[in-house]
C-alpha positions as CSV (number, residue, x, y, z in Angstrom):
1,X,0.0,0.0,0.0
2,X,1.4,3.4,-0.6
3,X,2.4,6.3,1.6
4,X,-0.7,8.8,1.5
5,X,0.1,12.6,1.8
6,X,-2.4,15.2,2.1
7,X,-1.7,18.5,1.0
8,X,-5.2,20.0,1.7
9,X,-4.8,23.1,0.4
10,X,-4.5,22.0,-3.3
11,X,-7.4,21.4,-5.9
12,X,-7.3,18.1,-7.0
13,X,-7.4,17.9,-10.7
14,X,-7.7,14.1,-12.5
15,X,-5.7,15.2,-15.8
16,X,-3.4,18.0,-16.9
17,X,-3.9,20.2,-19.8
18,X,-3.7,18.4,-22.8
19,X,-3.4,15.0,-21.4
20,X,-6.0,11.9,-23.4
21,X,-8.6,10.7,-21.8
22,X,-8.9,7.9,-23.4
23,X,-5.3,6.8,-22.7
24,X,-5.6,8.2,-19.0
25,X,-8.7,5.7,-18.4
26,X,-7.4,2.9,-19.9
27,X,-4.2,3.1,-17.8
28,X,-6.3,3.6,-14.4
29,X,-8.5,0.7,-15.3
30,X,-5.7,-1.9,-14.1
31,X,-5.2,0.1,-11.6
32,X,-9.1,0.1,-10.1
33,X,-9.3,-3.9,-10.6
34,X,-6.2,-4.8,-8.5
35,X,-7.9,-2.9,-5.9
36,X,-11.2,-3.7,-6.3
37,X,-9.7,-7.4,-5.9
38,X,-7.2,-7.1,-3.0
39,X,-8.5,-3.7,-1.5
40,X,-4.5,-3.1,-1.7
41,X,-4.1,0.6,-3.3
42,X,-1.6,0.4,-5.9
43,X,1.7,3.6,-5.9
44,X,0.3,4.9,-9.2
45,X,-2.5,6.2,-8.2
46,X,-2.9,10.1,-7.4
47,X,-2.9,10.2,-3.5
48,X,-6.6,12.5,-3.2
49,X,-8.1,8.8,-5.0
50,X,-5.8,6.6,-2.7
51,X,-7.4,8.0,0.5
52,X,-10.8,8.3,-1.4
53,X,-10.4,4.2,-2.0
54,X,-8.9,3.8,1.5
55,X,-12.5,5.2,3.4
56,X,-15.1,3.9,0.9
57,X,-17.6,1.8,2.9
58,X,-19.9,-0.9,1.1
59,X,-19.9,0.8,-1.8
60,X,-22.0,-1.8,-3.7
61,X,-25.2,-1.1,-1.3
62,X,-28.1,-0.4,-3.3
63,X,-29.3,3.3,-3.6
64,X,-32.6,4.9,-2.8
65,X,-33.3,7.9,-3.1
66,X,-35.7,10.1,-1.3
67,X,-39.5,10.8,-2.2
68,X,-40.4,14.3,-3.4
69,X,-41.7,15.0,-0.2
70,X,-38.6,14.4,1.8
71,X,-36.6,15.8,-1.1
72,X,-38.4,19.6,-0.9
73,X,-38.4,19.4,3.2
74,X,-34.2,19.0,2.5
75,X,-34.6,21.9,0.3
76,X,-36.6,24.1,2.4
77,X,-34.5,23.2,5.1
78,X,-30.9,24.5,3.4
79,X,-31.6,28.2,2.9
80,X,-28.0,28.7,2.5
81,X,-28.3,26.7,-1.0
82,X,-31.8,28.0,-2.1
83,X,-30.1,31.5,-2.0
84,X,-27.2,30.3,-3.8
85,X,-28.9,28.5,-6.5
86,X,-29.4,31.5,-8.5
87,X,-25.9,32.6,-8.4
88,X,-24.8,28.8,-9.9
89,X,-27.2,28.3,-12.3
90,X,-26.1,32.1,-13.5
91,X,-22.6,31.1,-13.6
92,X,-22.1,28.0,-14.4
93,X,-25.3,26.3,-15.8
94,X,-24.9,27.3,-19.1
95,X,-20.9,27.0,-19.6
96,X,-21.9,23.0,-18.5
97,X,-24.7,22.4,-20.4
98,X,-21.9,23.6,-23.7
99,X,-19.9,21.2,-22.2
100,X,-22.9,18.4,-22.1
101,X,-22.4,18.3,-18.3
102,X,-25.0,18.5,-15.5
103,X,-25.2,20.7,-12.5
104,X,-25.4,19.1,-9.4
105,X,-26.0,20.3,-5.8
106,X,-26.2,18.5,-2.7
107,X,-26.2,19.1,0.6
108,X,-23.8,18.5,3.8
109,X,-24.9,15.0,4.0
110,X,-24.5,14.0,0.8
111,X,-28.1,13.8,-0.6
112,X,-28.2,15.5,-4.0
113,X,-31.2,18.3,-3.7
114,X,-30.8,19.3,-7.5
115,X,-29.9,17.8,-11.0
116,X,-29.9,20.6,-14.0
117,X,-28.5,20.6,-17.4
118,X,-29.0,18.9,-20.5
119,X,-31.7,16.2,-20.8
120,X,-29.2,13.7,-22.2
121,X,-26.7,14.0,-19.5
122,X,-29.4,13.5,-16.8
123,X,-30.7,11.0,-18.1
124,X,-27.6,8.8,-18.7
125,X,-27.2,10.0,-14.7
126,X,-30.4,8.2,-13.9
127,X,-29.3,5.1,-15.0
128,X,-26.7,4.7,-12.4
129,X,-28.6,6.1,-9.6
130,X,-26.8,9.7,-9.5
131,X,-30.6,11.3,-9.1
132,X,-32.1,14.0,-7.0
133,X,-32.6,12.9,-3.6
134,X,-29.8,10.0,-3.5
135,X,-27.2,10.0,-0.9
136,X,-24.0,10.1,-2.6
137,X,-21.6,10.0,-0.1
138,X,-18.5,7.7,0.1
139,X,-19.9,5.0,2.6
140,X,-23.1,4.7,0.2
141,X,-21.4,4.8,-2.8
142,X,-17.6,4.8,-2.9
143,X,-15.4,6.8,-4.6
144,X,-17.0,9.7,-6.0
145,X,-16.6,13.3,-6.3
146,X,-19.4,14.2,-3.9
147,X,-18.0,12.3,-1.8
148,X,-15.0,12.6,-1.6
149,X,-14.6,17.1,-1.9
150,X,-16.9,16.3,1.6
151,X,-14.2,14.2,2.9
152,X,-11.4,16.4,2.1
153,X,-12.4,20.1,2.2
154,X,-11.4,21.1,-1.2
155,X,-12.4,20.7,-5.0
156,X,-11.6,17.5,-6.3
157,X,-12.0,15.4,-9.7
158,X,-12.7,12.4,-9.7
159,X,-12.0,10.8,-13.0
160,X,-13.4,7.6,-15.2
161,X,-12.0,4.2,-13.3
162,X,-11.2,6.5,-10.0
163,X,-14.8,5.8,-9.0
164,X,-15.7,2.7,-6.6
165,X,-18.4,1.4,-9.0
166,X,-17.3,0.5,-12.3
167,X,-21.1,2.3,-14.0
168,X,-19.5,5.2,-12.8
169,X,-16.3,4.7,-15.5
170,X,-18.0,6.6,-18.1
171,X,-17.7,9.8,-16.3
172,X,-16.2,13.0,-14.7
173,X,-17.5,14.9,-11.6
174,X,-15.5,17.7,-10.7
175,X,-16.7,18.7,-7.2
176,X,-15.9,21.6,-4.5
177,X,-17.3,21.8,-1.1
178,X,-19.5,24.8,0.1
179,X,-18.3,25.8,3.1
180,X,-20.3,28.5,5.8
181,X,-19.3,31.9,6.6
182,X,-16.9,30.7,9.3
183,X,-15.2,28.5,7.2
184,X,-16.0,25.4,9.6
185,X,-19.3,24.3,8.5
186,X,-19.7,21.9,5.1
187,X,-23.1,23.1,3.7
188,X,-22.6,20.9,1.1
189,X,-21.3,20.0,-2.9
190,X,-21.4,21.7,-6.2
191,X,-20.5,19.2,-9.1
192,X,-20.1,19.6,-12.8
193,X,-20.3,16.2,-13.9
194,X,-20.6,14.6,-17.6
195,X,-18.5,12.4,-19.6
196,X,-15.0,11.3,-18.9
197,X,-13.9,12.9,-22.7
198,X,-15.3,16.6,-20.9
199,X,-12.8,16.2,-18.6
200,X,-10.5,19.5,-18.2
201,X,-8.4,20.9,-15.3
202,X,-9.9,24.2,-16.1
203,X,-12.9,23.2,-14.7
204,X,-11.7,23.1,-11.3
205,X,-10.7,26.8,-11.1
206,X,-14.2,27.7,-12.8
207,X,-15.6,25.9,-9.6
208,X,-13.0,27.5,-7.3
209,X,-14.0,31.2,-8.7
210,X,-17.6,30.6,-8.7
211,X,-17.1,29.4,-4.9
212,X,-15.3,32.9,-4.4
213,X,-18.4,34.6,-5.1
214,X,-20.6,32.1,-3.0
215,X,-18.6,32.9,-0.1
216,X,-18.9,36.3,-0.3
217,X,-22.8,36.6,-0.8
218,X,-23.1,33.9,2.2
219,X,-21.0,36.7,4.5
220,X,-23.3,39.8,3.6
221,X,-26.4,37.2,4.0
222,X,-25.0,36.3,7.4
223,X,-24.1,39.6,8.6
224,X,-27.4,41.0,7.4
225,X,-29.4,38.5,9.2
226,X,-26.9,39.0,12.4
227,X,-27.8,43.0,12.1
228,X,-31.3,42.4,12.3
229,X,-31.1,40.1,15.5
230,X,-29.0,43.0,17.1
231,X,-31.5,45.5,15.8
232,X,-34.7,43.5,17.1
233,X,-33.1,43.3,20.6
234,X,-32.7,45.0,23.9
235,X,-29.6,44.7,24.8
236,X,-28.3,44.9,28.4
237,X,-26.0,47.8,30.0
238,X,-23.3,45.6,31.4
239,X,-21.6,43.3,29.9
240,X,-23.2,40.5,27.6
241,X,-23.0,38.3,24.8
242,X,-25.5,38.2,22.1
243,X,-25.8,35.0,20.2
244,X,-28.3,33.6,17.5
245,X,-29.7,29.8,18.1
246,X,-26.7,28.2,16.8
247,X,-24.6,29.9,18.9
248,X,-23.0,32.6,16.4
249,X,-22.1,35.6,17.6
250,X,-24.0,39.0,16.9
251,X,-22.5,41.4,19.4
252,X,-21.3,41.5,22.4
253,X,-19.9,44.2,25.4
254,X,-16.8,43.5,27.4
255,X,-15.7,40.1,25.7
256,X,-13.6,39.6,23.2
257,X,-14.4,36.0,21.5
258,X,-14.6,33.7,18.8
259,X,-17.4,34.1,16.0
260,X,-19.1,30.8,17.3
261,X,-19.9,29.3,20.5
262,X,-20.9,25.9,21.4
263,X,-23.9,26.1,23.4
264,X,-25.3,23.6,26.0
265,X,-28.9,21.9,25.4
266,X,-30.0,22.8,28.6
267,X,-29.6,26.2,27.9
268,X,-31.6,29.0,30.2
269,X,-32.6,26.3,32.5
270,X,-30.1,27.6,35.1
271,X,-26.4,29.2,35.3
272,X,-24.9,27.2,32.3
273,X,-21.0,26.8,31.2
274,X,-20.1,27.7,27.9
275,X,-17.1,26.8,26.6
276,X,-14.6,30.1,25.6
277,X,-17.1,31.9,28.2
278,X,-17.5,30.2,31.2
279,X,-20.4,30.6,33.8
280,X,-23.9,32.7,32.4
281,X,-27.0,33.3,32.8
282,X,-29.0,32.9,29.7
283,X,-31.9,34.8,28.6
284,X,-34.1,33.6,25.0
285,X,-35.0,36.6,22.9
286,X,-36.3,36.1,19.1
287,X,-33.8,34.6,17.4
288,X,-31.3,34.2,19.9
289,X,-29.8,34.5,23.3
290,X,-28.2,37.3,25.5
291,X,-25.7,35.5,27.8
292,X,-24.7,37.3,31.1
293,X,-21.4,36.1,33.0
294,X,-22.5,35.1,36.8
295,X,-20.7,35.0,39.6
296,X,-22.4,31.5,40.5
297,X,-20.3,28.7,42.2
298,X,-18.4,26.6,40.1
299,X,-16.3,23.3,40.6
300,X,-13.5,21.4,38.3
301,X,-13.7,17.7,38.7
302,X,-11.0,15.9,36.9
303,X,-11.3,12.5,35.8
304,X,-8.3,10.4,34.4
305,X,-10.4,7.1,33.4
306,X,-12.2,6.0,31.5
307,X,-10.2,8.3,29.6
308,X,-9.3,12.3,30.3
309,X,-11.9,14.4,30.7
310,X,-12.6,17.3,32.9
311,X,-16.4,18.1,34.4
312,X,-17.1,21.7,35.4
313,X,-20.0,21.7,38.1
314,X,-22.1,25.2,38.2
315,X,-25.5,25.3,40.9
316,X,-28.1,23.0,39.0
317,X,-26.2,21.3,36.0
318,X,-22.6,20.1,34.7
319,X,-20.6,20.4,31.3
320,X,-18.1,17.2,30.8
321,X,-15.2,18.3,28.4
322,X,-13.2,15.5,27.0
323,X,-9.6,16.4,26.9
324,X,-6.1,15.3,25.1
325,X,-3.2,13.9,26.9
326,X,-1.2,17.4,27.3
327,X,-4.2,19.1,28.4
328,X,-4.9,16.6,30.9
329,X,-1.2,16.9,31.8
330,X,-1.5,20.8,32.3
331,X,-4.6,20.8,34.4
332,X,-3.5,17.5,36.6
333,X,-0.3,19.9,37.4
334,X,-2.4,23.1,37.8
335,X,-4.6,21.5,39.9
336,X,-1.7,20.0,41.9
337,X,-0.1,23.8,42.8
338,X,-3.3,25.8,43.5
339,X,-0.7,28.9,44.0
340,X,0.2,28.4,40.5
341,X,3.0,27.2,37.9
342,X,6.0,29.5,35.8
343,X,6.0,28.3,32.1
344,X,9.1,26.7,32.9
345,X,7.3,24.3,35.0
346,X,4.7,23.4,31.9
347,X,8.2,22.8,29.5
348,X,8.9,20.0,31.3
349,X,5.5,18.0,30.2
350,X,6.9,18.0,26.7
351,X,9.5,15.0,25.8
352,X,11.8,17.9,25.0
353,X,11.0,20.6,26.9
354,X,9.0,23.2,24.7
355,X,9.7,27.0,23.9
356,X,7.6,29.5,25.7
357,X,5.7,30.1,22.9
358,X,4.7,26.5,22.3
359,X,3.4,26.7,26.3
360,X,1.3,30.1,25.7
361,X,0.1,28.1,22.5
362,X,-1.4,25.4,23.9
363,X,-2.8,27.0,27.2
364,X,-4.7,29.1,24.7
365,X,-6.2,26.3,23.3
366,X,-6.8,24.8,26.5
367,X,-8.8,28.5,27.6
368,X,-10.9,28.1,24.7
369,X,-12.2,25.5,25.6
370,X,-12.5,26.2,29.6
371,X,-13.3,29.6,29.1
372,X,-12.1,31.7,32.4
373,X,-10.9,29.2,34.5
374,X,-7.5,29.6,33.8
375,X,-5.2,32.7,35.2
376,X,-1.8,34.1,33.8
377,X,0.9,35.6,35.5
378,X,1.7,32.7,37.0
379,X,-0.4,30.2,35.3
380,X,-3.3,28.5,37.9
381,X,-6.8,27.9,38.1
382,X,-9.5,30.3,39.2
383,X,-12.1,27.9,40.5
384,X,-11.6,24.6,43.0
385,X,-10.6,21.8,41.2
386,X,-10.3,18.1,42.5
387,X,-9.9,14.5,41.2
388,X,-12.4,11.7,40.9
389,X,-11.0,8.3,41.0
């Protein structure tokens, strides 16, 4: 099997300029059937399809799509695509249909919401199952473009015999993840996909561009809809935290923190922890919530089986947070000098001791998750801590 490297930030095109695609699929079909047969991936082939063939599931399961009615509920549900849509089928619907490809959108699932383009083309697609309201991820299909631009964050193309399922050989699906306005959140696919003879490394960059300009109207959405839940609501004096329902900050007074938080279920219920926060009191407004840092009792328990984790106990409820061996190693000796520790001390927890700014580094990481729990100056904790055996 051969050594996989990953260099994510790259496009992944299937041919270069130039290149036959006859003679590039007949070369790659060897390569597919030793595979397919041993499930060992052969050196030859490009790395992006290596790793693709590496995670695909079952990929013979049968497929089955959804009915219309689950098909418009997913489409009602993704507003983030319906306001897209116009902007791809403006930019690239008709440069695919002169190319006899089909325009495909899907969501961050997999299921494919939309199928557009020439009649021909989507109808040699419905004879291998590549219809609106199939899942078309990797573990339901195998190596595909979908599937694998959600697996690796960035546009791939997949090419003739680089797909799982040998009906698939016949094609090309050049796909690019849509990503949300923080960069973090996989909304879902845009494909091009038609015969393997379309295939063209240009058509990457067209999707890359065309992306550009989706991630741009998806901020001025966002930040319109964020103006209008600051607008709708009274904000408080002191200091606060203003947050729609997923937890995406709109404003705030006193803080300075990430665009997103992670908020509990139990929210409002009684003083919650948020991690990169720490202890509030929440109050619902339209759209939203206005968090209030309390003053309420809090506890750190910390618990080194079955594996690390740390639980913070506030008055009626408790946020478990699992943690990785050198954070675990950080609080444990934190918890173990209450006074606090220099960040020579913390060096010492690295196999070679690390540089000061690999200590700040990873207690920054470690705050973000904790929120205010952890002073500077020296380094210690702010609230009781103890361990549970």
């Amino acid at each position: 099997m051969n050594s996989i490297s990953h260099d994510a930030s790259r496009p992944q095109p299937a041919l270069g300029a130039g290149e036959d695609p006859n003679l590039k699929a007949r070369a790659l079909l060897p390569l597919h059937r030793s595979w397919a047969e041993s499930r060992q991936v052969a050196q030859q082939v490009r790395p992006v399809v290596a790793r693709s063939w590496q995670r695909a599931g079952d990929y013979r399961a049968t497929v089955n799509p959804l009915d219309s009615g689950d098909l418009n509920e997913r489409r009602q549900a993704h507003r983030e695509l319906q306001l897209l849509l116009p902007l791809f089928k403006e930019r690239l619907l008709a440069t695919a249909s002169d190319a006899q490809n089909q325009l495909v959108i899907s969501d961050g699932a997999g299921y494919v919401l939309w199928v557009l383009g020439p009649f021909a083309v989507r109808r040699r697609s419905d004879g291998i199952g590549f219809v609106q309201g199939a899942r078309w991820r990797e573990n339901d299909v195998g190596t595909n473009g979908i599937g694998a631009a959600m697996a690796e964050k960035v546009p791939v193309q997949i090419f003739g015999p680089e797909h799982a399922r040998e009906e698939q050989h016949s094609w090309v699906c050049t796909s690019a993840p849509i990503m949300g306005p923080g960069g973090d959140r996989l909304l879902g696919t845009i494909t091009l996909s038609g015969s393997y003879r379309t295939a063209h490394p240009h058509t990457l960059s067209l999707l890359s561009a065309v992306l550009g300009e989706a991630r741009g109207e998806l901020a001025r959405a966002e930040q319109s809809r964020l103006q209008r839940l600051v607008d709708s609501t009274q904000l408080p004096d002191g200091g606060y935290v203003l947050v729609d329902e997923q937890g995406t900050v709109a404003a705030q007074r006193g803080f300075v923190l990430a665009q997103q938080l992670s908020l509990p279920a139990a929210l409002g219920q009684a003083p919650s922890w948020v991690p990169g926060l720490g202890v509030v009191n929440a109050r619902q407004v339209p759209g939203g919530w206005i968090l209030a840092p309390t003053a309420s009792e809090t506890l750190l328990e910390l618990y080194a089986q079955p594996h690390p984790h740390a639980v913070i106990r506030v008055e009626q409820g408790s946020s478990e947070i699992a943690l990785s061996h050198r954070h675990w190693q950080i609080l444990r000796l934190l918890a173990q000098h209450p006074q606090g520790v220099e960040a020579e001390q913390l060096r010492d927890l690295w196999p070679s001791p690390a540089s000061a700014i690999t200590v700040r580094a990873e207690i920054s990481r470690l705050r973000s998750r904790l929120g205010g729990l952890i002073g500077s100056r020296p380094y210690r904790l702010l609230v009781p801590a103890r361990f549970v055996d």
